[in-house]
C-alpha positions in Angstrom: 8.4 9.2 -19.2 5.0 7.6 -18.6 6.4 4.4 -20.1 9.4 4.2 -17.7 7.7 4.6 -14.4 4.5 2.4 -15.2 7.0 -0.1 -16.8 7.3 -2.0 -13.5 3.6 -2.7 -13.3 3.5 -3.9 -16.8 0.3 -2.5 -17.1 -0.4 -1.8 -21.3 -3.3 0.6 -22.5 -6.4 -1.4 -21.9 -5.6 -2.1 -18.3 -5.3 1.7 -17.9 -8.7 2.4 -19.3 -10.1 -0.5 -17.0 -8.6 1.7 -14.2 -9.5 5.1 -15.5 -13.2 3.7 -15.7 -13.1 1.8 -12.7 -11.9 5.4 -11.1 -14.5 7.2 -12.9 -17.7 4.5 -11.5 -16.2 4.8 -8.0 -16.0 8.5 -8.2 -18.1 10.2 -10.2 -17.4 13.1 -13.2 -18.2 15.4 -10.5 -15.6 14.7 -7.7 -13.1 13.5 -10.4 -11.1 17.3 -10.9 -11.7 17.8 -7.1 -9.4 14.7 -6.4 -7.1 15.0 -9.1 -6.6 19.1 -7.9 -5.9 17.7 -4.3 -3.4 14.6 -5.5 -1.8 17.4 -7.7 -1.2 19.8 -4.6 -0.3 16.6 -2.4 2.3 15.7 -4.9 3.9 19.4 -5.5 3.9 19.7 -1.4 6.0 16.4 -1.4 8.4 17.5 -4.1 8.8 21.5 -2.5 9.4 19.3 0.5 12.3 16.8 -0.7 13.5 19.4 -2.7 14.5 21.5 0.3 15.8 18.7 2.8 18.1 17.9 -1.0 19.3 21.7 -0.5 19.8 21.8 3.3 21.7 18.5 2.9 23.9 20.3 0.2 24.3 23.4 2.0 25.5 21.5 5.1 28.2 19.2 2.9 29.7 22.5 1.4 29.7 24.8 4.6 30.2 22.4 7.2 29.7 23.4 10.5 32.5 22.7 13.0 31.0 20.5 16.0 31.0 21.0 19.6 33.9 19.1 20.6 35.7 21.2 17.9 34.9 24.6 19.3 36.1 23.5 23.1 
């Protein structure tokens, strides 16, 4: 799955190391797991997130509510 979503960059293995190392200068070891932990939680907070606008956007397509002008 790695393959298909970096595919568009065309990026191969030694331009990821480059990165990973540029990363790890710029960084540090020591701050490294701090910001990987925080992109991690950022990420999971944006899938909980889409995940529940996909459900309410379900839930209003199979109970539809009637609409104002409907109910007078």
């Amino acid at each position: 799955m790695l393959n298909h979503s970096l595919l568009f960059l065309n990026l191969g293995t030694g331009e990821l190391i480059l990165i990973m190392f540029a990363i790890l200068l710029l960084f540090g070891g020591k701050k490294l797991p701090e910001l990987a932990r925080g992109l991690g939680k950022g990420i999971r907070e944006f899938k909980d997130a889409s995940s529940g606008i996909k459900q309410e956007i379900e839930d209003s397509m199979n109970n539809p509510e009637p609409s104002k002008k409907e109910q007078q």
